[in-house]
C-alpha positions as a printed NumPy array, in Angstrom:
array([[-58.105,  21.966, -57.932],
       [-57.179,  19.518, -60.606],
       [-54.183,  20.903, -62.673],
       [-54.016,  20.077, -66.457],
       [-50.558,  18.718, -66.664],
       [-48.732,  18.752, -69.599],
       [-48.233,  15.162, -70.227],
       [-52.113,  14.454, -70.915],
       [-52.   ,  15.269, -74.884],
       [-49.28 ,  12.729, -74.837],
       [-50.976,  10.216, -72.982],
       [-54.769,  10.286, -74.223],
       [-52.404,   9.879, -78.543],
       [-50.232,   7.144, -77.26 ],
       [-53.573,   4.938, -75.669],
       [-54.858,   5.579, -78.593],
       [-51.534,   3.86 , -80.224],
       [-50.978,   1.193, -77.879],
       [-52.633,  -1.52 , -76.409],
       [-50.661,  -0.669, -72.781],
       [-49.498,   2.577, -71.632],
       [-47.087,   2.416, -68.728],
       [-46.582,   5.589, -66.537],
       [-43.748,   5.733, -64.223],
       [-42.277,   8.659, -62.022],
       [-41.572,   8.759, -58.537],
       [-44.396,   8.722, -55.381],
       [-46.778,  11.258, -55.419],
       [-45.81 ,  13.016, -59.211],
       [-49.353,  12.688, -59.457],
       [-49.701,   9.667, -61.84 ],
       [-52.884,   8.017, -60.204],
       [-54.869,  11.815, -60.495],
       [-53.414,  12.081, -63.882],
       [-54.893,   8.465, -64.925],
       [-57.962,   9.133, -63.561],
       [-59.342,  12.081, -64.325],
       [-58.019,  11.444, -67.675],
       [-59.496,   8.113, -68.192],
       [-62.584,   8.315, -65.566],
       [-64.61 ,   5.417, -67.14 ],
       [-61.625,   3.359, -66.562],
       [-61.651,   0.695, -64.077],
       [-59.054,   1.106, -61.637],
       [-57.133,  -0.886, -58.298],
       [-54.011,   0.083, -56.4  ],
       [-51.493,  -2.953, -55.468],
       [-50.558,  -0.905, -53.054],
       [-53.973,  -2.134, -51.16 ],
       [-53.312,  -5.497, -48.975],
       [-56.235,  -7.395, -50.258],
       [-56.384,  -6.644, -54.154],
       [-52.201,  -7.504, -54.322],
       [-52.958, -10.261, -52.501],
       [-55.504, -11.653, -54.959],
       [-53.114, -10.404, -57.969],
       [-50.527, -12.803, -56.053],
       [-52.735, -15.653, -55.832],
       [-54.942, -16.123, -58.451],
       [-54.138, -13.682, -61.07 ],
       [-57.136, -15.267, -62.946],
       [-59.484, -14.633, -60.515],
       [-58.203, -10.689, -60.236],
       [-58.76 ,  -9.937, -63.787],
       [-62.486, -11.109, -63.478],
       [-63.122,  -8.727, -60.901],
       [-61.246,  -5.959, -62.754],
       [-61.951,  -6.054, -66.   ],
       [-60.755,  -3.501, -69.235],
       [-60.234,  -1.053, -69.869],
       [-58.01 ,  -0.749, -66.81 ],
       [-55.94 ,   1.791, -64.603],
       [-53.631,  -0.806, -62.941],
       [-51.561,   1.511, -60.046],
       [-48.155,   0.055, -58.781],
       [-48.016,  -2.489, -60.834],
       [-44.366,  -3.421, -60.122],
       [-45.744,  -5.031, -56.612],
       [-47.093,  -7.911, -58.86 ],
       [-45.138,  -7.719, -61.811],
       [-46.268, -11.355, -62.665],
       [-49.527,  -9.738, -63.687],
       [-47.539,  -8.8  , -66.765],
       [-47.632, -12.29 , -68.424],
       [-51.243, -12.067, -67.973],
       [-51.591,  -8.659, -69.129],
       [-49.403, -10.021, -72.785],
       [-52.069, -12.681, -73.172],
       [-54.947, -10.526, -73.09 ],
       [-53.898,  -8.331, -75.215],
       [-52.831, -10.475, -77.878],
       [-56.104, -11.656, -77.842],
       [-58.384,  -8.991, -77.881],
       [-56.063,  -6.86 , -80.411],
       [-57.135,  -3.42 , -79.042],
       [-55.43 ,   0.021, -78.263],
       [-56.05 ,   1.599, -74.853],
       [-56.704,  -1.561, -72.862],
       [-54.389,  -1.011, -70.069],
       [-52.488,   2.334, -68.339],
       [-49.94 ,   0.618, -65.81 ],
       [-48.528,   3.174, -63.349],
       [-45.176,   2.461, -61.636],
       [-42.637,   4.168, -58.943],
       [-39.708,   2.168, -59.466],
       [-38.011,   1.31 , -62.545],
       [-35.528,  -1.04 , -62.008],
       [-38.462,  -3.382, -60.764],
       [-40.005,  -2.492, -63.823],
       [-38.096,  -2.295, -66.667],
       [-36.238,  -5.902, -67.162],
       [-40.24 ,  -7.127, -66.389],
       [-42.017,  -4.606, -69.162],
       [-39.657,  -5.382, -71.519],
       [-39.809,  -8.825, -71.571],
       [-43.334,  -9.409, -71.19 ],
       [-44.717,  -6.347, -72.95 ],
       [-42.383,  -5.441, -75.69 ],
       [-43.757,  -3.905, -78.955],
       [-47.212,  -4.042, -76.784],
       [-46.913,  -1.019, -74.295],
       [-45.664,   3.096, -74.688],
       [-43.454,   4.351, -72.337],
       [-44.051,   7.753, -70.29 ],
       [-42.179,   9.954, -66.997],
       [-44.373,  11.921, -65.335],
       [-42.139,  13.981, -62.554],
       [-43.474,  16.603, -60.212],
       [-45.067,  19.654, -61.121],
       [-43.391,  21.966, -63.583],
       [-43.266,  25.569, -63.272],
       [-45.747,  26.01 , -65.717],
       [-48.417,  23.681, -63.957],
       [-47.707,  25.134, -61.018],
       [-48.324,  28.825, -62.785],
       [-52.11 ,  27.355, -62.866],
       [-52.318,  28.287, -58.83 ],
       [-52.172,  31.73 , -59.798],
       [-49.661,  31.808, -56.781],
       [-46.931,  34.837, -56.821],
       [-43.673,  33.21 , -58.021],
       [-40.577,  33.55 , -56.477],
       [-37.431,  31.939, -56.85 ],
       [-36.068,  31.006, -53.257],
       [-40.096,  30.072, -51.772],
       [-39.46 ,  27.317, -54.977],
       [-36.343,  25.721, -53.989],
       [-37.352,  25.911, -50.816],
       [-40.972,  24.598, -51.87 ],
       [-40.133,  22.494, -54.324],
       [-42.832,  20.755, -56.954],
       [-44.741,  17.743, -55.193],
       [-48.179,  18.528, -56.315],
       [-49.854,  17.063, -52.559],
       [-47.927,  20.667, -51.249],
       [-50.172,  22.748, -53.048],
       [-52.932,  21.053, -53.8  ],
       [-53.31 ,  20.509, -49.96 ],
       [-51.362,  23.586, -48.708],
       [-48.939,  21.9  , -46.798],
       [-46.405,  22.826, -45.075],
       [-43.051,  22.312, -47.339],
       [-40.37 ,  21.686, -44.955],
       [-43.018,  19.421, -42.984],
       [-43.955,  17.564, -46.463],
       [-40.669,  17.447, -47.672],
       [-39.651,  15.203, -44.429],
       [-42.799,  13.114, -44.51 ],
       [-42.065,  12.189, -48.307],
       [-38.48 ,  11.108, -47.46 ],
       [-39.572,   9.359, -44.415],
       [-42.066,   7.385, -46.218],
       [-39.395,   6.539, -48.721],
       [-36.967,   5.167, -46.395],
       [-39.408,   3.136, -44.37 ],
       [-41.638,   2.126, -47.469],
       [-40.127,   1.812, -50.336],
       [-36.586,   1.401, -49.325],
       [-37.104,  -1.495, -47.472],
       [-38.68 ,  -3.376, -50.588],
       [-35.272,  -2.747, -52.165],
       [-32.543,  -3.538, -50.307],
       [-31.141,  -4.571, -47.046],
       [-29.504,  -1.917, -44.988],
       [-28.441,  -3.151, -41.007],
       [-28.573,   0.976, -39.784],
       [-30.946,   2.878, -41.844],
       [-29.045,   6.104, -40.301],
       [-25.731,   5.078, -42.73 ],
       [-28.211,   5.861, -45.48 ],
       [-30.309,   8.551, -44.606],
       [-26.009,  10.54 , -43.961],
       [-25.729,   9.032, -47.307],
       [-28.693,  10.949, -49.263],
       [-28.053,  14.361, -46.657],
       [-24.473,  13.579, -48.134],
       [-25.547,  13.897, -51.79 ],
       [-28.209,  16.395, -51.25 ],
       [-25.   ,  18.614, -50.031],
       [-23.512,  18.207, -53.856],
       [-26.347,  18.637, -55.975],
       [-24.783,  20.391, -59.402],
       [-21.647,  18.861, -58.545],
       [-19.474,  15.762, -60.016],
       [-20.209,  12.487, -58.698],
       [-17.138,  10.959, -56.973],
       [-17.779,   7.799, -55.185],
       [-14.563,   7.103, -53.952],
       [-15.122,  10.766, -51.41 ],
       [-18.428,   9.186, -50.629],
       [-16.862,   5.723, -49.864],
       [-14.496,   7.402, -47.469],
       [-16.963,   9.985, -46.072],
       [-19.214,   7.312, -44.973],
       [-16.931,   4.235, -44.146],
       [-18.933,   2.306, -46.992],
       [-17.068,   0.258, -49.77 ],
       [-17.392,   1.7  , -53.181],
       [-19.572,  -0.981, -54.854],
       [-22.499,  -0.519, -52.087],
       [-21.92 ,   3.216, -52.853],
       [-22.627,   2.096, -56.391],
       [-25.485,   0.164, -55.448],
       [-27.169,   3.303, -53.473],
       [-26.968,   5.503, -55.836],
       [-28.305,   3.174, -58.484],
       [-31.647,   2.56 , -56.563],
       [-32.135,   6.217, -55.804],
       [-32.022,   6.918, -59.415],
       [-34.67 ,   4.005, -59.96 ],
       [-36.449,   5.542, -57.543],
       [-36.584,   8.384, -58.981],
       [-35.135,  10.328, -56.085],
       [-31.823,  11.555, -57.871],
       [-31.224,  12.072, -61.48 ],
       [-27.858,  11.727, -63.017],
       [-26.333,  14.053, -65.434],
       [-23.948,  12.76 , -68.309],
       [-21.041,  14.29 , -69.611],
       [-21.064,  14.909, -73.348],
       [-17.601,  13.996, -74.349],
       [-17.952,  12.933, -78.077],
       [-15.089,  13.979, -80.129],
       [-12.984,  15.874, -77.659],
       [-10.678,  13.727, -76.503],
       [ -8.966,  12.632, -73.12 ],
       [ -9.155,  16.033, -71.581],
       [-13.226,  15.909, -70.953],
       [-14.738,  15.029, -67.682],
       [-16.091,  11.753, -67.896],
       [-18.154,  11.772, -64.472],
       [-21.82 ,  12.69 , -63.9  ],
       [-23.187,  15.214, -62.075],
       [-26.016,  14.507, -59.657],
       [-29.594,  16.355, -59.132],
       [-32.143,  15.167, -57.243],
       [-35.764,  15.002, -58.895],
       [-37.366,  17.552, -56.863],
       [-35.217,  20.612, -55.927],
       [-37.596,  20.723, -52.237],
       [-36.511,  17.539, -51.454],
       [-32.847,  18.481, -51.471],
       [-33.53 ,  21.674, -49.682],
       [-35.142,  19.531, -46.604],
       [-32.023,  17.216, -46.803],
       [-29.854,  19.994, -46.269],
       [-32.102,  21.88 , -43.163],
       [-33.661,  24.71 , -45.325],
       [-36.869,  25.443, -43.491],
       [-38.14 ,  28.608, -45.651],
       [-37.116,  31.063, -48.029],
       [-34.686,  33.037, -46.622],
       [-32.286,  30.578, -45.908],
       [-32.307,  29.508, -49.393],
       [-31.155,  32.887, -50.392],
       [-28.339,  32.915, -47.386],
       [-27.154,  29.075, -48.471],
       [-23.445,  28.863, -49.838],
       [-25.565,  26.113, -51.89 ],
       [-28.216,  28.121, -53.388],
       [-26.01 ,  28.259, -56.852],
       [-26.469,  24.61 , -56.944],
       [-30.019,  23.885, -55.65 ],
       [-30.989,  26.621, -58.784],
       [-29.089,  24.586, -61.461],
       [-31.052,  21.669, -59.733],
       [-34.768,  22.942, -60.204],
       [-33.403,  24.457, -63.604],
       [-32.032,  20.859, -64.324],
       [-35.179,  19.637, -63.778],
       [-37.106,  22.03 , -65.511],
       [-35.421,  21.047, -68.38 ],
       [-36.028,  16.932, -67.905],
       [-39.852,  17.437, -67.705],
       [-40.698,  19.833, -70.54 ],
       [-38.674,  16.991, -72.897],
       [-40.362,  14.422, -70.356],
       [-43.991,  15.508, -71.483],
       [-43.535,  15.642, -74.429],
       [-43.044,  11.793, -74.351],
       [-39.283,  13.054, -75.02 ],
       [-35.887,  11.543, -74.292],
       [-34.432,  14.743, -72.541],
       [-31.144,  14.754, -74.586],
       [-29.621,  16.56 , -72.279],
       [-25.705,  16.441, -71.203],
       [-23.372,  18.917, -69.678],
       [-19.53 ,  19.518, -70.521],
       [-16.526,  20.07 , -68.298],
       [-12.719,  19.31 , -69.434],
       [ -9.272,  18.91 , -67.033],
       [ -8.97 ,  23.037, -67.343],
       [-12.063,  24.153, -65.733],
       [-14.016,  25.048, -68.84 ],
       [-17.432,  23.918, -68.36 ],
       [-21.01 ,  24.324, -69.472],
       [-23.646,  23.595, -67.481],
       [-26.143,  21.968, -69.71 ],
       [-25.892,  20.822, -73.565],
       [-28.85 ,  20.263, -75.08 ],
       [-28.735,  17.826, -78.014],
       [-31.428,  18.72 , -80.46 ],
       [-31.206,  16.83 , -83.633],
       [-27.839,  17.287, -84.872],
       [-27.004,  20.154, -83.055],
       [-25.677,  21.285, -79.623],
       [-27.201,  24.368, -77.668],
       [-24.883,  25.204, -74.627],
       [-27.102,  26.309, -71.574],
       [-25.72 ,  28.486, -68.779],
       [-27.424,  28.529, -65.681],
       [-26.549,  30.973, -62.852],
       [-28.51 ,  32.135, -59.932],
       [-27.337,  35.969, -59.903],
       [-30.376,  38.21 , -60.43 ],
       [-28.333,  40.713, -62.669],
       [-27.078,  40.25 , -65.935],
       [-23.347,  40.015, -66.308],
       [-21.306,  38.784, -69.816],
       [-19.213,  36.683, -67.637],
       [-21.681,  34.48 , -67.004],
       [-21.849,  33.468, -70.794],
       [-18.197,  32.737, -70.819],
       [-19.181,  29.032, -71.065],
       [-21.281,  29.517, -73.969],
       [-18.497,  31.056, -76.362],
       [-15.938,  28.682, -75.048],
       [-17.694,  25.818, -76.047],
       [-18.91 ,  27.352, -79.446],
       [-14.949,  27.292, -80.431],
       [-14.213,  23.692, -79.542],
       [-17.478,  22.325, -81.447],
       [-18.657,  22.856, -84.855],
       [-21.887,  21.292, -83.746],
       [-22.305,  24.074, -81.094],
       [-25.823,  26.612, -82.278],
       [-26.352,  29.394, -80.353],
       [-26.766,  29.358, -76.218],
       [-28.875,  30.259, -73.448],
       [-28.071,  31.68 , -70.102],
       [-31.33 ,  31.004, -67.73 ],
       [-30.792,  33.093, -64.409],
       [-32.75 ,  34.495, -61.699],
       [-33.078,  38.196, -63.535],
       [-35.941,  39.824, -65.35 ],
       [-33.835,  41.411, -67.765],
       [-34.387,  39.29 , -71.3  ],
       [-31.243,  40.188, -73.261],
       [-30.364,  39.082, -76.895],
       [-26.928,  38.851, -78.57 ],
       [-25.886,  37.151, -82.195],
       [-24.963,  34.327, -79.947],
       [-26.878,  33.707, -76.927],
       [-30.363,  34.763, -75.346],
       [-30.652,  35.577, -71.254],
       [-34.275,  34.177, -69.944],
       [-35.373,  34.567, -66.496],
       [-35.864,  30.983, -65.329],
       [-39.94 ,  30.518, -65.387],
       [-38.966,  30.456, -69.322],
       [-36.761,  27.606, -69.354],
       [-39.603,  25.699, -71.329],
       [-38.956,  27.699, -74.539],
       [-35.097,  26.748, -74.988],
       [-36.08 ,  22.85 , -74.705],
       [-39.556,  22.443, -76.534]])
C-alpha cells in the first residue's frame, strides 16, 4: 500500500519553484517511496550502492552521463562533492525541477547545500508517519499500541514486528551510520548513552547528570547529542524565554523523533507495558511533540514551536508561535478530563500579553470548550498547529 503523505502538495509546488529540491529526514521516513512514486519518470541512483558512489567519487563527469535529468539523487551527503557539479548544471540549463536530493544527515549536509546550492535548491523534513497517514491503514487506533508502535512506515507497510523493528533500526544506526560520524573506542558507552536519554524524553536536558552518569566529559556529551539530532534520532525542544526575565528555564527538553524508538530503548515490548510505565506521561508528550513537528514539517513549515518553564515550577508544555501570537499547549496522558490539567494554560495567559487561547491534547474522548482553552483527544493534534 502506498500512503499519500502529506508532504507531496508541498513537494510536487516547490519543484515546480526550484531548480533542486532537497529532502532530508532520518532512515527509512520514507523519502526514496515518496520521490518516486511522486516523480516516477525521474531517473534515479542510491549512493548508498558501492558501485554508483564509487563512480560519483571518481569521475563525477562520467556519473552524470549515465544519470542524466531530471534526477532523484538518494543519499546524496555520501558524495557531497557532487554538489559543485550539480550548481553548474543548473546554472546552465536554467530549469525548475531538475534535481530532488534526498539526505539522512544534516550536519553532512547543510554547511555543503548551502554553499554550493544557495538560492538554487528548497528545503523539506519528511519524518515518520503521522497519525493521520497512518489513519490511511484503516487500523483501530489506540494510544499505548502507538507509543509502543511508533511511526516508521517499513512497520506497517510490512507488518513487522515493532519491538523487533524498533531494535533492527537502532542497530543499523549504530553500526551504519554512526560509524561514518564519529569515533567511539566501546560502542556500549553509547548505546547506555541513547537508553540514558530515551529514559528522559519530556524532560530538561542536563549534561552535566549525563557527564557523571556515564563517566564521559561534558563536551563529548555535547558532541553526542549534537549528531543524534543531525541524525535525526532526537529532537530538541527550546525554551521560549523572550521578555520574562532571569527566572525562565533556559535548557531544552529532549524528544526523540519517533516515540517507538524510545519505547524499544527503554524495554517496552507491547502495549501493556506502555500503559504500566512510570514513563508513559513522557513517551505521550513525545509522540504528541512530534505530532506537532510534522504537521508544521509538511507543510514546508518551520515548526515554531517552544515550551516554557520558570525557577517556580510553572510550566507549559508546548508554545506554539503563530505569527505574533503565543498558543500555550498542555499535553497530559490521563484519559479523563480534569481543570487541573489546564493550570498551565491560565498561568501563562497572565504573564504574557502575547498569550491567545490554549489547548490541552490528552488521551480522552471527551472534546470540551471553555472561553479560554479547547480539550482534543490526541489523533486531533493536527488542527491546533495547521
Amino acid at each position: 500500500m502506498i500512503v499519500n503523505r502529506e508532504i507531496k502538495d508541498e513537494l510536487i509546488a516547490l519543484m515546480d519553484e526550484y531548480p533542486v529540491v532537497t529532502l532530508t529526514g532520518p532512515r527509512q521516513s520514507g523519502k526514496t517511496t515518496l520521490a518516486k512514486t511522486t516523480f516516477p519518470s525521474y531517473n534515479y541512483c542510491n549512493l548508498e550502492n558501492p558501485e554508483i558512489r564509487n563512480l560519483a567519487e571518481i569521475d563525477a563527469n562520467a556519473f552524470f552521463q549515465s544519470y542524466s535529468t531530471p534526477l532523484i539523487i538518494d543519499e546524496i551527503q555520501r558524495v557531497p562533492q557532487l554538489l559543485s557539479y550539480i550548481q553548474t548544471i543548473v546554472d546552465g540549463e536554467n530549469e525548475n525541477g531538475m534535481f530532488l536530493l534526498t539526505g539522512s544527515h544534516q550536519l553532512l549536509l547543510s554547511e555543503a547545500v548551502s554553499q554550493s546550492l544557495a538560492g538554487r535548491t528548497a528545503l523539506l523534513r519528511l519524518l515518520p508517519f503521522s497519525v493521520d497517514e497512518i489513519k490511511q491503514y484503516d487500523l483501530k487506533y489506540n494510544r499505548d499500541k502507538q507509543i509502543c508502535t511508533g511511526f516508521l512506515p517499513r512497520i506497517y507497510d510490512k507488518k513487522q514486528n515493532p519491538f523487533k523493528a524498533n531494535r533492527n533500526y537502532f542497530q543499523t544506526y549504530i553500526e551504519r551510520d554512526l560509524r561514518q560520524m564519529i569515533h567511539v573506542k566501546d560502542l556500549g558507552v553509547f548505546e547506555d548513552f541513547i537508553r540514558l536519554l530515551a529514559g528522559r524524553v519530556g524532560q530538561l536536558l542536563n549534561i552535566h547528570s549525563l557527564s557523571n552518569d556515564l563517566g564521559i566529559s561534558s563536551p563529548t556529551i555535547t558532541q553526542w547529542l549534537s549528531i543524534l539530532e543531525a541524525s535525526f534520532i532526537i529532537f530538541k525542544l527550546r525554551p521560549y524565554f523572550e521578555n520574562f526575565g532571569k527566572r525562565i528555564i533556559k535548557s531544552s527538553k529532549i524528544y526523540f523523533t519517533d516515540v517507538g524508538l524510545a519505547s524499544y530503548l527503554l524495554g517496552i515490548e507491547n502495549p501493556e507495558q506502555v500503559s504500566r510505565d512510570p514513563l508513559l506521561g513522557g513517551l505521550f508528550e513525545n509522540m504528541v511533540v512530534m505530532e506537532a513537528v510534522k504537521v508544521r514539517l509538511n507543510m514546508g513549515l518551520e515548526p515554531n514551536l517552544y515550551f516554557f518553564r520558570d525557577n517556580n515550577g510553572n510550566e507549559v508544555d508546548l508554545i506554539y508561535k503563530k505569527h505574533n501570537s503565543l498558543v500555550p499547549v498542555e499535553i497530559k496522558a490521563a484519559m479523563t478530563f480534569n481543570e487541573k490539567l489546564t493550570k498551565g494554560i491560565g498561568y501563562f495567559h497572565k504573564i504574557s500579553k502575547k498569550a491567545e487561547g490554549g489547548y490541552l491534547i490528552y488521551s480522552g474522548e471527551l472534546n470540551v470548550t471553555s472561553n479560554s482553552y479547547k480539550a482534543l483527544h490526541f489523533t486531533k493534534v493536527n488542527q491546533v498547529f495547521l
